[in-house]
PAZAFI-630263 format. One record per atom (N, C-alpha, C, CB): residue in one letter; x, y, z. Coordinates in steps of 0.001 Angstrom, whole numbers, padded with zeros to 6 digits, always signed. Glycine has a CB too. Example, Ala and Ser with C-alpha at 12.3 -4.5 7.8 and 13.67 -1.06 7.14 Angstrom:
REM PAZAFI-630263
a+013190-005690+007800a+012300-004500+007800a+013200-003300+007800a+011308-004473+009046s+012850-002250+007080s+013670-001060+007140s+012900+000030+007870s+014084-000598+005725
REM end
This chain:
REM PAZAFI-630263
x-019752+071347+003518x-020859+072297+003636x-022116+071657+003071x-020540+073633+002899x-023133+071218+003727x-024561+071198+003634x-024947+071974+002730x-025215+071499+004719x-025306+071859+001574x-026103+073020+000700x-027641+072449+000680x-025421+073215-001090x-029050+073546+001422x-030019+073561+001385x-030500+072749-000384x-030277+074996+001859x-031791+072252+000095x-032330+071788-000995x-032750+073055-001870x-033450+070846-000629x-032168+073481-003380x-032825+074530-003883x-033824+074758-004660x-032248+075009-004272x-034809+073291-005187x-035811+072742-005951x-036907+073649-004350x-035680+070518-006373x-036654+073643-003094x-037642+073709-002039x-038295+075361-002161x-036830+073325-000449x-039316+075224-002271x-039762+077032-002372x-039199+077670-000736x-042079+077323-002554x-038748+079110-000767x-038718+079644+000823x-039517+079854+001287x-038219+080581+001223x-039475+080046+002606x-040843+080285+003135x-040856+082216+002862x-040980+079600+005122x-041764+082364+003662x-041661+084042+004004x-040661+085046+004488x-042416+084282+004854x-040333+083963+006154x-039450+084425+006559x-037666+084415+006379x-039866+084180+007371x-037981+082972+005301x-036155+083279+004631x-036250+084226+003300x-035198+081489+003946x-037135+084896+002859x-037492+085958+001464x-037210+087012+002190x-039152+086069+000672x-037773+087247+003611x-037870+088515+004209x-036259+088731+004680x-039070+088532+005497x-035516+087720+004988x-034397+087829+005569x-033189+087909+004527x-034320+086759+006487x-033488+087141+003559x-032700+087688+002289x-032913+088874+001831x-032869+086990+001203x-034261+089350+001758x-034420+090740+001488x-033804+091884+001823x-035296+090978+001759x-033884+091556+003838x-033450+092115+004542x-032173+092540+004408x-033676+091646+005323x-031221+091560+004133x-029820+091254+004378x-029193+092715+002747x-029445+088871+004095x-029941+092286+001958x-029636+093497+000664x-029964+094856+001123x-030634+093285-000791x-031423+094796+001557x-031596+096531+001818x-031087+097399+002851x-032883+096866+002010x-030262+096573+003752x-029407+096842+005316x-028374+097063+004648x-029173+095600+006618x-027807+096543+003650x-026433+096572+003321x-026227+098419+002823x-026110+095231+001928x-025281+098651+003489x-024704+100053+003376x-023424+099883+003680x-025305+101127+004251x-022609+100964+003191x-021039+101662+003157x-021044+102205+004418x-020668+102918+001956x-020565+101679+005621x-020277+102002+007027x-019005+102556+006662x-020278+100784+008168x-018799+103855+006903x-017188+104314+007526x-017093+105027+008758x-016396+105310+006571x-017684+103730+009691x-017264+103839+010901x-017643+102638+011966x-017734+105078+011282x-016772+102008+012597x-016507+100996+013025x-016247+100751+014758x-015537+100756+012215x-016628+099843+015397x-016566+099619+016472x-015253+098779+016389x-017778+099121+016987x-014230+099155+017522x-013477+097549+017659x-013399+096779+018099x-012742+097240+017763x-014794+096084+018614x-015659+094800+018472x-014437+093789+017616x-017367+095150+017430x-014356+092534+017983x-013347+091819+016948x-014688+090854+016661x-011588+090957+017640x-014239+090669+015507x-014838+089058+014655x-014178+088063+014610x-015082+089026+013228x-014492+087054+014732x-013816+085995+015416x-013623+085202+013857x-014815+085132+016840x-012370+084681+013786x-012142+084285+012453x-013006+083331+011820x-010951+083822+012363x-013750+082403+012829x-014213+081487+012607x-015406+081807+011765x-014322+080866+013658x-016110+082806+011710x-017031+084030+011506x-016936+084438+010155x-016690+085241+012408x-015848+084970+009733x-015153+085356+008473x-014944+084463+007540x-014007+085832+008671x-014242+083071+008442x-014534+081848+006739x-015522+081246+006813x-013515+080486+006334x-016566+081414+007816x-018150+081046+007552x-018650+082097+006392x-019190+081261+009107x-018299+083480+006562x-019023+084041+005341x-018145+083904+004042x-019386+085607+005578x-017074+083471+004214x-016476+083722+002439x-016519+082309+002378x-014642+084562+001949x-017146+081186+002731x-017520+080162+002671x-019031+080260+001828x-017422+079660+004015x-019463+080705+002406x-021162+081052+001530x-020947+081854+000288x-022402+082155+002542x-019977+082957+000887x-019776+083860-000620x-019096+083186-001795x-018819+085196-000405x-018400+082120-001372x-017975+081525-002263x-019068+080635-003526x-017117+080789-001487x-020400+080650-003416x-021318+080060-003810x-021907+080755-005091x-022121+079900-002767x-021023+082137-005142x-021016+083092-006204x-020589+082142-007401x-019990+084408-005919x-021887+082649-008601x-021440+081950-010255x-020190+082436-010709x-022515+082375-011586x-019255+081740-011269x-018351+081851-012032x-018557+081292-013725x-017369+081234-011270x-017654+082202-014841x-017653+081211-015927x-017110+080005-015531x-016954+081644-017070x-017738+078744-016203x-017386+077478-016022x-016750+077228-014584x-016496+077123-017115x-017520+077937-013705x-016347+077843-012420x-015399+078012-012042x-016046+077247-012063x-014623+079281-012675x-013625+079563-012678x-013026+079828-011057x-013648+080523-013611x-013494+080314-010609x-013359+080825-009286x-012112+081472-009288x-013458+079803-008213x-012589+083246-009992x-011033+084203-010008x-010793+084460-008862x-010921+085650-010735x-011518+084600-007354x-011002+085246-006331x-009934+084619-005908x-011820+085443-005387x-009554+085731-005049x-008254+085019-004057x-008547+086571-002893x-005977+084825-005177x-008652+085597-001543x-008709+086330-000341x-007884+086951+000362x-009055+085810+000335x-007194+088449+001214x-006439+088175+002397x-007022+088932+003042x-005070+088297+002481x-006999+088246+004353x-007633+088427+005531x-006632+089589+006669x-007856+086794+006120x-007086+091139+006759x-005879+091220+007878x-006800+091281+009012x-004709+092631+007813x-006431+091158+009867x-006110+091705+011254x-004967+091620+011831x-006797+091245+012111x-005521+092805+013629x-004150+092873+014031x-003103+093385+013995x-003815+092360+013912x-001821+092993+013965x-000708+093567+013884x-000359+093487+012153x+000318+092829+014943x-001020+093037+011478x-001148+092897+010001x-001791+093823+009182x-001738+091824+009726x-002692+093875+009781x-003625+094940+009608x-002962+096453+009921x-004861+094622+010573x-002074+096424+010960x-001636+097702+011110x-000392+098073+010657x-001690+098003+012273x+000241+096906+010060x+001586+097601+009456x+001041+098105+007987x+003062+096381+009290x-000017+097013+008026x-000427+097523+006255x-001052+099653+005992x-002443+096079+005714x-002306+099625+007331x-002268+100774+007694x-001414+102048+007862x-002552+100560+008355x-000343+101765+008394x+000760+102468+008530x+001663+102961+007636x+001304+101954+009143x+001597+101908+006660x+002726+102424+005316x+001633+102895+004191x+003927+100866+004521x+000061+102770+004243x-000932+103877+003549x-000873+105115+003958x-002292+103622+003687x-001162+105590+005178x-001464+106211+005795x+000172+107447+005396x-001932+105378+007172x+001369+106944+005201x+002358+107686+005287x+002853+108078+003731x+003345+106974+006166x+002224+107023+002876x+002152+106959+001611x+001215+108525+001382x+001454+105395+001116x-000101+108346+001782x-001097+109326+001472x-001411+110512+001974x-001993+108894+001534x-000323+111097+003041x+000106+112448+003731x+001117+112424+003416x+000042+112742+005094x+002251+112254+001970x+003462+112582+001765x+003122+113026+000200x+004580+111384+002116x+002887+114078-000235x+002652+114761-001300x+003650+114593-002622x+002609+116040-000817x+004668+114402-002100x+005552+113835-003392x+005742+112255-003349x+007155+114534-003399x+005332+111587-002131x+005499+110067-002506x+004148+109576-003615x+005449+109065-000875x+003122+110526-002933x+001809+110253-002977x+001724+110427-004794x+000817+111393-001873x+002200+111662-005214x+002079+111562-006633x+002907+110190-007739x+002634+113009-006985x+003726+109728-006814x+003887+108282-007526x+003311+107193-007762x+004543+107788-007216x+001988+107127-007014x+001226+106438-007266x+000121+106261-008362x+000976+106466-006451x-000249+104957-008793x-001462+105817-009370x-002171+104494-009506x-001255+106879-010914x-003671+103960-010079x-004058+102939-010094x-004159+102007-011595x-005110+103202-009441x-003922+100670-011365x-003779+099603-012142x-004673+099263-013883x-004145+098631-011059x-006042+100201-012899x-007041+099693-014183x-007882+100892-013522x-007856+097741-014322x-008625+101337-014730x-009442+102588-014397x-010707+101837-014079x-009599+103801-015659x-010870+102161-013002x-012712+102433-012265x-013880+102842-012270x-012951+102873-011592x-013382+104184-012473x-013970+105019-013139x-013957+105478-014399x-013877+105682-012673x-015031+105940-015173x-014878+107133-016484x-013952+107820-016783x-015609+108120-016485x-013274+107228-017847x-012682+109092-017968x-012697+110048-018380x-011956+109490-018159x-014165+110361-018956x-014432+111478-018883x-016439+111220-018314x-013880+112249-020496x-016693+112125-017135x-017917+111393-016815x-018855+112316-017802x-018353+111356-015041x-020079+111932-017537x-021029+113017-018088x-022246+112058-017733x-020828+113565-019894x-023625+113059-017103x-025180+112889-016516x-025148+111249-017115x-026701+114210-017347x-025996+110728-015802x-026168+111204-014938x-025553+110665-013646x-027229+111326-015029x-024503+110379-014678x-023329+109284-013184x-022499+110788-012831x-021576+107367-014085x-022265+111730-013222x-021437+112704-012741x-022505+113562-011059x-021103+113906-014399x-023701+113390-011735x-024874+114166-010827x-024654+113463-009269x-026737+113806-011535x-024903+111685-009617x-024201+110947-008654x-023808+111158-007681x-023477+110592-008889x-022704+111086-008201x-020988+111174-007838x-021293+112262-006752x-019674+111786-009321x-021423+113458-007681x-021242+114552-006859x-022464+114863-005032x-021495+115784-008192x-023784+114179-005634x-024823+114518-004631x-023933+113537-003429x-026704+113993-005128x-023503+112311-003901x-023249+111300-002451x-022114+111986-002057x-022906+109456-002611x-021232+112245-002744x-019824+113391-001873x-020600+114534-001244x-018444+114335-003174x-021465+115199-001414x-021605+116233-000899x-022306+116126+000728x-022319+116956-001918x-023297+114676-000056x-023901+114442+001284x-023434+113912+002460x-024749+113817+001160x-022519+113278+002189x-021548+112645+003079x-020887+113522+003991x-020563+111984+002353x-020536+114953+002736x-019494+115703+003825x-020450+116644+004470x-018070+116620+003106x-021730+117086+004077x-022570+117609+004662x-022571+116826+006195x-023780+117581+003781x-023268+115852+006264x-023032+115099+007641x-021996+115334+008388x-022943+113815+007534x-020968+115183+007827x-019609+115631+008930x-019281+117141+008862x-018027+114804+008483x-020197+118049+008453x-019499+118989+008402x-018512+119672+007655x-019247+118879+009039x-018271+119001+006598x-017464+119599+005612x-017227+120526+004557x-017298+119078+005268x-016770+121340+004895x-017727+122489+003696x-016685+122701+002384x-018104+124486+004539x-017226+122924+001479x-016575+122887+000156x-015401+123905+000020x-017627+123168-000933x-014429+123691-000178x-012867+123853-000129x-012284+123748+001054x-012408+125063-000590x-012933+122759+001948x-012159+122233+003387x-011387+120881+002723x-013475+121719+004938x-009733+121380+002105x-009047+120462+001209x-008245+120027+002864x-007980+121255-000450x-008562+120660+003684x-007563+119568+004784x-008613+118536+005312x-006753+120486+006392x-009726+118695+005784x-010379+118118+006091x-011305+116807+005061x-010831+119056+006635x-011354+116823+004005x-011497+116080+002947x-010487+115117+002750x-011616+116817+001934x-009122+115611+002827x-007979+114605+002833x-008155+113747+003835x-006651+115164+002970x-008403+114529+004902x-008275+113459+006573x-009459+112437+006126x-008837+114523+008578x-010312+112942+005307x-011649+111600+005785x-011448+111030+004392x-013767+112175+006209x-011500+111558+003528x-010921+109965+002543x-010036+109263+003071x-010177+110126+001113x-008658+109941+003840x-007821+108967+004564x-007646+107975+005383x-007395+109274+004916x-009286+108085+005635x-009619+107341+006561x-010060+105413+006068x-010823+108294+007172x-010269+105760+004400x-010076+104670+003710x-008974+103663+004355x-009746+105111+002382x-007822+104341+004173x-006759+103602+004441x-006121+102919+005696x-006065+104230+004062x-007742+103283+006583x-007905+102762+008105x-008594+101879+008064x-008422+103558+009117x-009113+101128+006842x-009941+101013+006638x-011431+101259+007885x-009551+100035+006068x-011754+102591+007925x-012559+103225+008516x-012557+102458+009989x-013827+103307+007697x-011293+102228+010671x-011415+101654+012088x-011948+100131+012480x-012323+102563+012750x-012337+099134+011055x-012986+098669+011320x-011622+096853+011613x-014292+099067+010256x-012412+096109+012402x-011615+094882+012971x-010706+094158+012166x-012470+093903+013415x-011421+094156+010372x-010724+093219+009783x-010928+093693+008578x-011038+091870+010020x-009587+093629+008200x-009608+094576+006580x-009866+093330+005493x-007705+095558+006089x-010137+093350+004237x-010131+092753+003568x-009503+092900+002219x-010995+092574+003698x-008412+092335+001389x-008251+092753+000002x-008111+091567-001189x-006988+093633+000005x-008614+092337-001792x-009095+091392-002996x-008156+091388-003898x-010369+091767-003711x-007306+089615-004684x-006802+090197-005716x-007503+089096-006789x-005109+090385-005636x-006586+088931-007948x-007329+087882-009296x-005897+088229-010097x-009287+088571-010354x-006024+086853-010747x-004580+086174-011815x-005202+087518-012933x-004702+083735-012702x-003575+087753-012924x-003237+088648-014018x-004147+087937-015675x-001236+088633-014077x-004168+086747-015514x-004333+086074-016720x-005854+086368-017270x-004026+084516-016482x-006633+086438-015945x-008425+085836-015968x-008525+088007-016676x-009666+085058-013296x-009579+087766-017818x-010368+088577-018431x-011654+089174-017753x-010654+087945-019479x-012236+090154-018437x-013373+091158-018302x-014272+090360-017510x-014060+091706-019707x-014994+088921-018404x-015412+087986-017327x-016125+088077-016239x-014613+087588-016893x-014260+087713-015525x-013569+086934-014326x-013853+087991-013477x-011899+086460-014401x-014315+089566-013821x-014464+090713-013242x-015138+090210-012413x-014908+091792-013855x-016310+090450-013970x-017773+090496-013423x-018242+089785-012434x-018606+090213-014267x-017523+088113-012521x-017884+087245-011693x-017337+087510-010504x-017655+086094-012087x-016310+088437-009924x-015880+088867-008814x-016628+089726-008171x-014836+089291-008933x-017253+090618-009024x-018367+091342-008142x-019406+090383-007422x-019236+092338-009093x-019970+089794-008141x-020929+088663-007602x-020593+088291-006413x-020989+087451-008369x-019466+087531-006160x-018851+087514-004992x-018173+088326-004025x-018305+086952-005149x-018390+090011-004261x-017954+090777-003259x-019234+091118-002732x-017051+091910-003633x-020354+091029-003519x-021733+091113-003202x-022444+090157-002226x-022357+091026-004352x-021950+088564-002633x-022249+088374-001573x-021439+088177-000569x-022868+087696-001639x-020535+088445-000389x-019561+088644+001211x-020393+089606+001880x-017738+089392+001116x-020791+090922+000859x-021427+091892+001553x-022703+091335+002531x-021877+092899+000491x-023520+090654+001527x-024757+090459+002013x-024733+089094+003565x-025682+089961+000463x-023485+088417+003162x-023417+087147+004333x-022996+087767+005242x-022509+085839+004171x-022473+088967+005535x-021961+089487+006343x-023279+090444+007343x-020810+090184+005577x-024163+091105+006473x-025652+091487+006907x-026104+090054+008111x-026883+091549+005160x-026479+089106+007015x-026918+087942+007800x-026206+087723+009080x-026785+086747+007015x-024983+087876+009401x-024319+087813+010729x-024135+089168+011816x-022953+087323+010364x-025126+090117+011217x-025226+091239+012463x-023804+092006+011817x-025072+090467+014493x-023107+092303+010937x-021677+092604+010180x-022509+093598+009181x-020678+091039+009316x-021612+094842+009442x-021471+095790+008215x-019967+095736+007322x-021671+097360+008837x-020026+096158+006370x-018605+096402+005500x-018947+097773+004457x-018160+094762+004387x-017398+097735+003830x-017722+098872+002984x-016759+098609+001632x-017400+100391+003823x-017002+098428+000912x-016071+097921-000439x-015308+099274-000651x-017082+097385-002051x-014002+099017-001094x-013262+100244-001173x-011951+100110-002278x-012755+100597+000374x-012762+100594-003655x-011737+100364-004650x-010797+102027-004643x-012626+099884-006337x-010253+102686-003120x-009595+103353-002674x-007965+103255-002671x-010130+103363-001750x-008045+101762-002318x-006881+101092-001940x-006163+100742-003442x-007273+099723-000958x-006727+100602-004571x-006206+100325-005557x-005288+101272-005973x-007018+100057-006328x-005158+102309-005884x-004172+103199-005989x-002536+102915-005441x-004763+104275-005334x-002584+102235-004506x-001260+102012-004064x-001057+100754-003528x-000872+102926-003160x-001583+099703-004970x-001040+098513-005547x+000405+098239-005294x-001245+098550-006927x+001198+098713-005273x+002443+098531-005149x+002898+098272-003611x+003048+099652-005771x+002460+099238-002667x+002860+099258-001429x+001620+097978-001027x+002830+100948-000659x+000375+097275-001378x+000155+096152-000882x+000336+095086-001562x-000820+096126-000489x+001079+095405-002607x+001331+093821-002870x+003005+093717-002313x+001099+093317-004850x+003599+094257-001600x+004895+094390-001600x+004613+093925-000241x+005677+095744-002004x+003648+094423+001380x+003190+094138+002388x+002289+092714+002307x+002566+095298+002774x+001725+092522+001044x+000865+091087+001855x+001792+090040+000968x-001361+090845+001495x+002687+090227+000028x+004152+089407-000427x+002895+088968-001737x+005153+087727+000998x+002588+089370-002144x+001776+089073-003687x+002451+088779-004412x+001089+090013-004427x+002468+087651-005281x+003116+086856-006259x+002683+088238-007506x+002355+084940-006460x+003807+088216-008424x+003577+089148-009989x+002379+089131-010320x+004288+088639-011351x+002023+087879-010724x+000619+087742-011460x-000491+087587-010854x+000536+086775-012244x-000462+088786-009766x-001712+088963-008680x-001878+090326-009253x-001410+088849-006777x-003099+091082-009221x-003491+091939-009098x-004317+092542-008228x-003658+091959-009773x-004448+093546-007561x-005492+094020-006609x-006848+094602-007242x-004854+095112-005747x-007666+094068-006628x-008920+094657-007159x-009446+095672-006565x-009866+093846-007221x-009512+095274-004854x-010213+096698-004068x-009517+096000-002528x-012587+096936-004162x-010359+096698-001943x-010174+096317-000345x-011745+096096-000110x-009373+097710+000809x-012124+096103+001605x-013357+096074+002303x-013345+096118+003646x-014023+095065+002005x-013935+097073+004555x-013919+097131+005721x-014977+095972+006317x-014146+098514+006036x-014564+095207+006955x-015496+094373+007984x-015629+094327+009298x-015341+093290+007898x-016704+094353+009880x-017163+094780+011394x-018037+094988+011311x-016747+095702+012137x-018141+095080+012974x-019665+096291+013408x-019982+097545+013015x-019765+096729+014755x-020829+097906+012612x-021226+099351+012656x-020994+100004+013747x-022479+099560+012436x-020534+101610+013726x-020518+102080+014753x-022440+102752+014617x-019029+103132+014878x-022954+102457+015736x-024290+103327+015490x-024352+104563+015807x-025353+102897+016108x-023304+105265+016527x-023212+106579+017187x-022640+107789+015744x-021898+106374+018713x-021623+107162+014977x-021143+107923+013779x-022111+108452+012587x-020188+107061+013165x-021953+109586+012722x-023464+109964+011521x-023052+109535+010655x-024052+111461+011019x-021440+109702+010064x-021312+108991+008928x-022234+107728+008321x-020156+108615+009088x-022440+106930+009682x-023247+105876+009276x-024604+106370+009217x-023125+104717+010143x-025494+107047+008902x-026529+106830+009141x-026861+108225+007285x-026977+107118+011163x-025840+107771+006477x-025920+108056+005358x-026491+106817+004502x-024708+108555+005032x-027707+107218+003818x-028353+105731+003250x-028621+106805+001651x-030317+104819+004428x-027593+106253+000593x-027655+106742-000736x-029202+106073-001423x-026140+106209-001585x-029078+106963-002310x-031105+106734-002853x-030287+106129-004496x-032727+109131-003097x-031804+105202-004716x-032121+104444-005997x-032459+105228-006681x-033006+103462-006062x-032603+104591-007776x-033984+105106-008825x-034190+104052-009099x-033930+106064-010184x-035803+104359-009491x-036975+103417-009657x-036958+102364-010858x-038206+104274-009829x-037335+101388-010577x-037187+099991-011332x-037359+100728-012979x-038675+098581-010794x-038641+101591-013216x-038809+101950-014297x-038108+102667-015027x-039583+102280-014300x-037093+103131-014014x-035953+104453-015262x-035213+103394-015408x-034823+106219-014618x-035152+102291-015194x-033828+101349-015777x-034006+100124-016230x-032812+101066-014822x-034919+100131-016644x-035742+098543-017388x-036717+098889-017998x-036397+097323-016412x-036919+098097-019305x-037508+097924-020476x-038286+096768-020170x-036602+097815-021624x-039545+096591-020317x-040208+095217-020134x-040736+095161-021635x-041507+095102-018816x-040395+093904-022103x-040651+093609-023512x-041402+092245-023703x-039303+093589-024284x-042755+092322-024278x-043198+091275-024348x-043911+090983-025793x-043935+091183-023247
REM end
């Protein structure tokens, strides 16, 4: 791999296109089945791989499904997460979330769920219809090529952090190629049934999944774009 000179200032139009590539990036859960051609996929986790590590550690480790891979994995979620007593055997590896939330990550939480199901129509205590579309995680939202992430039992807090970096930019190399995705620490819940399907050595752990593909442009789902807050509620400039 050619790595650009990085001493060279960008011009405009590679600032605008990096720019671009971050503020496009959104949580698609909904997918064309358009295929991506593999060749496509280790071009971007080729770049994403360019993500800092401590001392270079490089915690990731990739699997790629598609296919008929993709759908057995689908199939034993999907039966896992409409079986109410299998389903309570599950549970996830490392907490994600808070456990106990409070303002203004709870406010969050709650406005992007609401808005989401607002779009589809979902009205508050539609517990069948809420099940079906989180479930849809485990499709990973229709899209060509699933993705799941794991990291050595061994690598620390870190090795996390430095994994986000690199799910960030898969996200963003994937913008650059006309590709939406959707990170989905959904799948962590039933750790067991994918490390048992993609044959995961012990000292693997799962981190999340990720839908990769096209956007569907017709799904309102997609055309949910969650809001910031402003540089100033979250930085201190100290001089």
């Amino acid at each position: 791999m050619n790595l650009p000179d990085p001493f060279l200032p960008p011009t405009p139009e590679q600032s605008a296109a990096v720019d671009a590539a971050i503020t496009t990036r959104h949580s698609m859960r909904a997918f064309l089945p358009t295929p991506v051609p593999r060749e496509v996929v280790e071009g971007l986790l080729q770049v994403a791989a360019r993500a800092p590590s401590g001392t270079n550690t490089q915690p990731w480790q990739v699997h790629v499904l598609t296919g008929a891979a993709k759908e057995r994995l689908v199939t034993r979620l999907q039966a896992v997460y409409d079986d109410p007593e299998e389903l309570a055997t599950h549970g996830e590896e490392y907490a994600y979330y808070p456990r106990e939330w409070v303002s203004p990550y709870i406010d969050r939480r709650r406005k992007v769920g609401w808005d989401l199901y607002g779009l589809l129509g979902i009205t508050k205590g539609d517990k069948l219809r809420m099940h079906e579309q989180h479930g849809r995680n485990y499709r990973f939202f229709d899209a060509p090529v699933g993705l799941m992430f794991t990291i050595d039992r061994v690598m620390q807090q870190g090795s996390w952090l430095d994994y986000g970096m690199f799910l960030q930019n898969i996200m963003v190399a994937a913008r650059a190629r006309g590709l939406h995705t959707c990170p989905q620490a959904a799948f962590t819940q039933f750790h067991r049934v994918i490390a048992e399907e993609l044959g995961l050595a012990p000292t693997q752990q799962v981190v999340c999944g990720m839908s990769l593909g096209y956007a569907d442009p017709a799904a309102v789902e997609n055309t949910l774009v969650t809001e910031r807050e402003a540089v100033s509620t979250f930085t201190r400039f100290l001089e």
